[in-house]
TIRO-2110 file (N, C-alpha, C; in Angstrom, 1 decimal):
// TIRO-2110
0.8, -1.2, 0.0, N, 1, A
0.0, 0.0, 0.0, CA, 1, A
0.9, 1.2, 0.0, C, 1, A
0.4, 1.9, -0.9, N, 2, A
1.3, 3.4, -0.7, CA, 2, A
1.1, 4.4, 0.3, C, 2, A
2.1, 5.2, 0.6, N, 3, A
1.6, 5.7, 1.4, CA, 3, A
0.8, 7.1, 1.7, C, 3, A
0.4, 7.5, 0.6, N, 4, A
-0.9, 8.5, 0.1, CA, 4, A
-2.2, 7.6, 0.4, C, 4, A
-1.8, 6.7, 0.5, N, 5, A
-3.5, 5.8, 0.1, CA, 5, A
-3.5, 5.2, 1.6, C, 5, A
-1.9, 5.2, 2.7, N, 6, A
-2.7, 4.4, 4.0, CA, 6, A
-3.0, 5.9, 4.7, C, 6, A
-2.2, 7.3, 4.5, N, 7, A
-2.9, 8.4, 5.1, CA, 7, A
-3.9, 8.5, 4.8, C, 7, A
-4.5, 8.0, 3.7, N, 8, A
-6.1, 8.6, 3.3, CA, 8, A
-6.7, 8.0, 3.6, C, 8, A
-6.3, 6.4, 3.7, N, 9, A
-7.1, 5.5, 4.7, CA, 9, A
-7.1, 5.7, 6.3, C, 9, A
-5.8, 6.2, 6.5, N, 10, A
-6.2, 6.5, 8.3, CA, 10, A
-6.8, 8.0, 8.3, C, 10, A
-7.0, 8.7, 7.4, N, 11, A
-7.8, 10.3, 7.6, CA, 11, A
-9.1, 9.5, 7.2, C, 11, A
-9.6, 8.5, 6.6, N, 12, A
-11.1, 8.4, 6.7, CA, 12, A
-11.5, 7.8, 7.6, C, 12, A
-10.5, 6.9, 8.4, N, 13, A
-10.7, 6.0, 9.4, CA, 13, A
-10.9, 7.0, 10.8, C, 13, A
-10.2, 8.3, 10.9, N, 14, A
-9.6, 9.2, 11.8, CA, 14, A
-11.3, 10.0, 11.3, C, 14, A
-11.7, 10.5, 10.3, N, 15, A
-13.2, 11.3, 10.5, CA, 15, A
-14.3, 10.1, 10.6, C, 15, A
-14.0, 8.9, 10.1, N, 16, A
-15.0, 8.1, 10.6, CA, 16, A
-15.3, 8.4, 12.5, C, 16, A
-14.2, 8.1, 13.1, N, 17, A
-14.4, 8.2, 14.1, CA, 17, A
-14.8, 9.3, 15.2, C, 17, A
-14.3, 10.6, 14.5, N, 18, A
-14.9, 11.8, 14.8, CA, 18, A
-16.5, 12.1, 15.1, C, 18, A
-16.8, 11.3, 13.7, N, 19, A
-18.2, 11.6, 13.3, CA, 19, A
-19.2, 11.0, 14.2, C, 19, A
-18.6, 9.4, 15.0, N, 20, A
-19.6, 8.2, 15.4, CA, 20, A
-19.3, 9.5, 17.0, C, 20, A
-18.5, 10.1, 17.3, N, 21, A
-18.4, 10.9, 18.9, CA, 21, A
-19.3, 12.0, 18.8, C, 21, A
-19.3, 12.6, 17.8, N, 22, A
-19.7, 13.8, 17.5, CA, 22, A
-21.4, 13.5, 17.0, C, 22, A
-21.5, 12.2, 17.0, N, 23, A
-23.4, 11.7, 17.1, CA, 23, A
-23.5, 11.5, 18.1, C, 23, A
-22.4, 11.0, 18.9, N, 24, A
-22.6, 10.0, 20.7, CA, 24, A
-23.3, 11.5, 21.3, C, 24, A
-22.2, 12.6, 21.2, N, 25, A
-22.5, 14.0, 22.1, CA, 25, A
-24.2, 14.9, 21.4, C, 25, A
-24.9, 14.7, 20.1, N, 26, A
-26.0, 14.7, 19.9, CA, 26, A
-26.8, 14.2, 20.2, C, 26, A
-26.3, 12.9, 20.4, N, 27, A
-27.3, 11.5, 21.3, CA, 27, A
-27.8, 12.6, 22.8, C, 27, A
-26.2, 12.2, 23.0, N, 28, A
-26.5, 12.7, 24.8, CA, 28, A
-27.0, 13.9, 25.0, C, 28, A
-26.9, 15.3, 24.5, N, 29, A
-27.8, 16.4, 24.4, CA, 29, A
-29.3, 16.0, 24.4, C, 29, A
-29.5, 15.6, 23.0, N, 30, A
-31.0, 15.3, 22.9, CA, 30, A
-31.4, 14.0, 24.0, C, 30, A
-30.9, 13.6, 25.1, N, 31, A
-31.7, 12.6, 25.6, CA, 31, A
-31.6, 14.0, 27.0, C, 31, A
-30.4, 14.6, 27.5, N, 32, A
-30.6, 15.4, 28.6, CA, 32, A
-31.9, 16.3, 28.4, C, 32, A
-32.1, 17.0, 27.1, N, 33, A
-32.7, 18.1, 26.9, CA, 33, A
-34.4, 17.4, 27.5, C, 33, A
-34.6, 16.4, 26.8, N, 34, A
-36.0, 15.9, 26.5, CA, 34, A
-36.5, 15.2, 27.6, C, 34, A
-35.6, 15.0, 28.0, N, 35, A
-35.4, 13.9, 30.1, CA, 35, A
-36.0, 15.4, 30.5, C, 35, A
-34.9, 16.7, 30.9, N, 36, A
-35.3, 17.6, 31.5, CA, 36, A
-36.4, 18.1, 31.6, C, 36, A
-36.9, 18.1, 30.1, N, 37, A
-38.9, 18.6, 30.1, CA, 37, A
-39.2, 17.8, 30.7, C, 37, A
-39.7, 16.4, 30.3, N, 38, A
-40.4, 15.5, 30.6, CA, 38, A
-40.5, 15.5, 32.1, C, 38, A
-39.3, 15.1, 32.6, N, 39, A
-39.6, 15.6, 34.4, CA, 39, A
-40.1, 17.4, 34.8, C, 39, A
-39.7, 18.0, 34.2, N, 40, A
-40.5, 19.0, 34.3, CA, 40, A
-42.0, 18.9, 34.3, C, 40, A
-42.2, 18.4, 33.2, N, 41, A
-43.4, 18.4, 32.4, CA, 41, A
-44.4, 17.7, 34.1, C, 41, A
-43.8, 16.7, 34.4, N, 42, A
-44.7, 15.7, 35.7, CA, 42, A
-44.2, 16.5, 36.8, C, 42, A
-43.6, 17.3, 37.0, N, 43, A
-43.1, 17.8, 38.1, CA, 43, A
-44.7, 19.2, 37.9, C, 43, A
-44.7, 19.8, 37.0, N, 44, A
-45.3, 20.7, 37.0, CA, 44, A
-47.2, 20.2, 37.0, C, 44, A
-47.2, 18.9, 36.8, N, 45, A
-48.4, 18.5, 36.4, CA, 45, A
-48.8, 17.9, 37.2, C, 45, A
-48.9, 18.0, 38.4, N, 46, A
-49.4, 17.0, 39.5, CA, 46, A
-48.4, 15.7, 40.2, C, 46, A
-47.1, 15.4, 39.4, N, 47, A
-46.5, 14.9, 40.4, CA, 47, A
-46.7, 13.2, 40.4, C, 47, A
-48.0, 12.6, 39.7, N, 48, A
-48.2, 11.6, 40.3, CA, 48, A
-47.5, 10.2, 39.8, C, 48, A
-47.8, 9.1, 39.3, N, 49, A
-46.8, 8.2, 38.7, CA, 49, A
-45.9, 8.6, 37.8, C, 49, A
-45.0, 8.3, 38.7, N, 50, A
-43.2, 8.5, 37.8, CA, 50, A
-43.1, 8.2, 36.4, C, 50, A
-44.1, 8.4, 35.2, N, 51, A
-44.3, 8.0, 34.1, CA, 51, A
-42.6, 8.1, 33.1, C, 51, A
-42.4, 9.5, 33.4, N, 52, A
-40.8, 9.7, 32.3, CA, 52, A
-39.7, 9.1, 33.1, C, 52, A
-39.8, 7.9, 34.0, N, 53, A
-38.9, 6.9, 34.4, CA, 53, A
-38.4, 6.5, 33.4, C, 53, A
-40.0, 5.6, 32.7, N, 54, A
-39.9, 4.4, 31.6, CA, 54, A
-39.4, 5.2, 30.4, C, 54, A
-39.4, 6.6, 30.0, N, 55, A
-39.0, 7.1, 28.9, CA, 55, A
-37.0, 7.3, 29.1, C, 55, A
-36.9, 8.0, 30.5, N, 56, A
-35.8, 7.7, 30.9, CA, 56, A
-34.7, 6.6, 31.2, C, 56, A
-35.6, 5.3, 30.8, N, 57, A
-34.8, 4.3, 31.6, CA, 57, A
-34.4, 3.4, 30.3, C, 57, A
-35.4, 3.3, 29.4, N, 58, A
-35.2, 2.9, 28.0, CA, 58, A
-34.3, 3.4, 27.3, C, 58, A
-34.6, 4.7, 27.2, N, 59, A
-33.5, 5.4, 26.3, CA, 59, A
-32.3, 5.6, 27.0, C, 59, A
-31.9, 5.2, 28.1, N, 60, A
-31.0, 5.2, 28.7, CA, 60, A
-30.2, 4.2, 28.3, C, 60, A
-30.7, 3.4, 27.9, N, 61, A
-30.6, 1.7, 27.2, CA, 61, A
-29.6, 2.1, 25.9, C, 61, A
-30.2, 2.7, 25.1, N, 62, A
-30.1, 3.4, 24.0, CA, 62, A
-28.6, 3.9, 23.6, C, 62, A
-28.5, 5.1, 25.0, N, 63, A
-27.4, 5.8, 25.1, CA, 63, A
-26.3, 5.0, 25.4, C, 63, A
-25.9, 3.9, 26.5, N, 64, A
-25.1, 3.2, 26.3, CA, 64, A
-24.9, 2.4, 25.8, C, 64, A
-25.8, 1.9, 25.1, N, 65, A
-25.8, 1.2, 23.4, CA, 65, A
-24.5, 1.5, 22.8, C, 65, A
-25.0, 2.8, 22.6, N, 66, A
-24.2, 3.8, 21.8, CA, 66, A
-22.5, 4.2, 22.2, C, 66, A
-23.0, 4.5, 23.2, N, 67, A
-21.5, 4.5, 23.8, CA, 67, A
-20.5, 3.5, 23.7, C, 67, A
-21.1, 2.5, 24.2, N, 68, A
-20.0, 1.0, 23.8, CA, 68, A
-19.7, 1.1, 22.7, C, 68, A
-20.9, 1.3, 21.6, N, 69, A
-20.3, 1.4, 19.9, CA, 69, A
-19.3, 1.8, 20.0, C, 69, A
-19.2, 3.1, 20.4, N, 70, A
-18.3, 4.3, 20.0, CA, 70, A
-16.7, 4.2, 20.4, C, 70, A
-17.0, 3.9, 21.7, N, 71, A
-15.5, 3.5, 23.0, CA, 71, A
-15.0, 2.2, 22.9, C, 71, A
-16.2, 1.5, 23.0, N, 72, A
-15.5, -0.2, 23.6, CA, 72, A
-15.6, -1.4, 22.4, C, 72, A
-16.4, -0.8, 21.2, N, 73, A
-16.1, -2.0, 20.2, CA, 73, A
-15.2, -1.9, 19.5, C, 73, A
-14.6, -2.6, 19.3, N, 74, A
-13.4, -2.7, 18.2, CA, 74, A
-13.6, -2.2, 16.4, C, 74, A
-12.4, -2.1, 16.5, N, 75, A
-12.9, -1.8, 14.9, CA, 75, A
-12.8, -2.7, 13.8, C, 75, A
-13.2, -3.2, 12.6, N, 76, A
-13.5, -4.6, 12.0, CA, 76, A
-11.9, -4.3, 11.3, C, 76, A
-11.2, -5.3, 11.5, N, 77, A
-9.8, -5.8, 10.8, CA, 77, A
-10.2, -6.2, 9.4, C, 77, A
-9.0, -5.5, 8.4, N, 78, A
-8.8, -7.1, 7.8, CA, 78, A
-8.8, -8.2, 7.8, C, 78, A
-8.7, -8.8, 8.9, N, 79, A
-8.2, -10.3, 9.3, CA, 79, A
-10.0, -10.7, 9.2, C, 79, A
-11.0, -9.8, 9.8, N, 80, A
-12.1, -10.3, 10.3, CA, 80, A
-13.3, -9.7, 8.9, C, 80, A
-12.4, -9.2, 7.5, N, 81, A
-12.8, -8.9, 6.8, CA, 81, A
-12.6, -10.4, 5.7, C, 81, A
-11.3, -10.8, 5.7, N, 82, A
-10.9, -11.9, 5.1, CA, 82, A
-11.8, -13.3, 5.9, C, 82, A
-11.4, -13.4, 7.0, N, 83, A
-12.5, -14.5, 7.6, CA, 83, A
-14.1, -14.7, 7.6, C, 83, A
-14.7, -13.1, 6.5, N, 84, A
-16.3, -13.1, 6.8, CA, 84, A
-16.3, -13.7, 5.1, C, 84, A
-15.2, -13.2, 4.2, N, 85, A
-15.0, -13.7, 3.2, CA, 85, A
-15.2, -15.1, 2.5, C, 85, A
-13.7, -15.7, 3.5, N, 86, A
-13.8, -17.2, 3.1, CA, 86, A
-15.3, -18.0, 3.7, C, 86, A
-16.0, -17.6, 4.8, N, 87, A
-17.2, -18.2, 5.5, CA, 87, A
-18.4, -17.9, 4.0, C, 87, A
-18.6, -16.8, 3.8, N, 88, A
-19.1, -16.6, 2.5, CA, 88, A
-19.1, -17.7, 1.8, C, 88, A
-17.5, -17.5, 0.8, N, 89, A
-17.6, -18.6, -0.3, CA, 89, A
-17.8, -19.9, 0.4, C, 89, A
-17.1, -20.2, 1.0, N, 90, A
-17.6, -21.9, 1.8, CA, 90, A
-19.5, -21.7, 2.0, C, 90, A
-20.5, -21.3, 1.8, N, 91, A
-21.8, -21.7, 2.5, CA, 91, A
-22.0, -21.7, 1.1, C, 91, A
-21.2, -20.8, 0.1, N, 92, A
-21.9, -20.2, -1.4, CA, 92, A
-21.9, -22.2, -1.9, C, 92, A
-20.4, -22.6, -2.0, N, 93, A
-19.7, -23.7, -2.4, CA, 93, A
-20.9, -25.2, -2.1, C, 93, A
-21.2, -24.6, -0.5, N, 94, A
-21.9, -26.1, 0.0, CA, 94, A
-23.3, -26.0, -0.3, C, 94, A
-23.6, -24.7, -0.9, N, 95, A
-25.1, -25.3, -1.1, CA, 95, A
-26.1, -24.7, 0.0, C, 95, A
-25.2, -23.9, 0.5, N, 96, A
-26.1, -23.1, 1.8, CA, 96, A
-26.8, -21.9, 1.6, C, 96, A
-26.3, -21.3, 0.5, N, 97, A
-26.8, -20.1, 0.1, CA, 97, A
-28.0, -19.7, 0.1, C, 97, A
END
């Protein structure tokens, strides 16, 4: 590989990754913003069953979904690009297809 083509592969690899943080911090805005009404919203309305729990606790789900994406999963190899390859042609070969 030359080395014009692995900088340009680590500058798309380098804004890929920008981009997936720079959704995570949209994620998290828009879940703080919309949590804060919503408990507002029951705070100001009588108070009574904790309803924006379930809105809060789900999407909560959501967010560190997201986060692991971002932080804790790996990023797909070559190695794990050649191994999804040969599994391919071997199911194509047996008849699995």
């Amino acid at each position: 590989m030359e080395e014009n083509e692995q900088t340009r592969d680590e500058r798309e690899r380098a804004l890929e990754r920008l981009e997936e943080k720079r959704d995570l911090q949209t994620h998290l805005t828009a879940y703080t913003v919309v949590n804060v009404a919503l408990w507002a919203l029951w705070a100001v309305f009588g108070s009574g069953y904790p309803w924006p729990a379930w809105i809060t606790g789900l999407w909560a789900i959501g967010l560190v979904l997201n986060a692991w994406d971002v932080y804790f999963r790996g990023s797909i190899k070559e190695a794990d690009i050649q191994r999804e390859i040969k599994r391919q042609r071997s199911s194509v070969y047996s008849g699995d297809a």
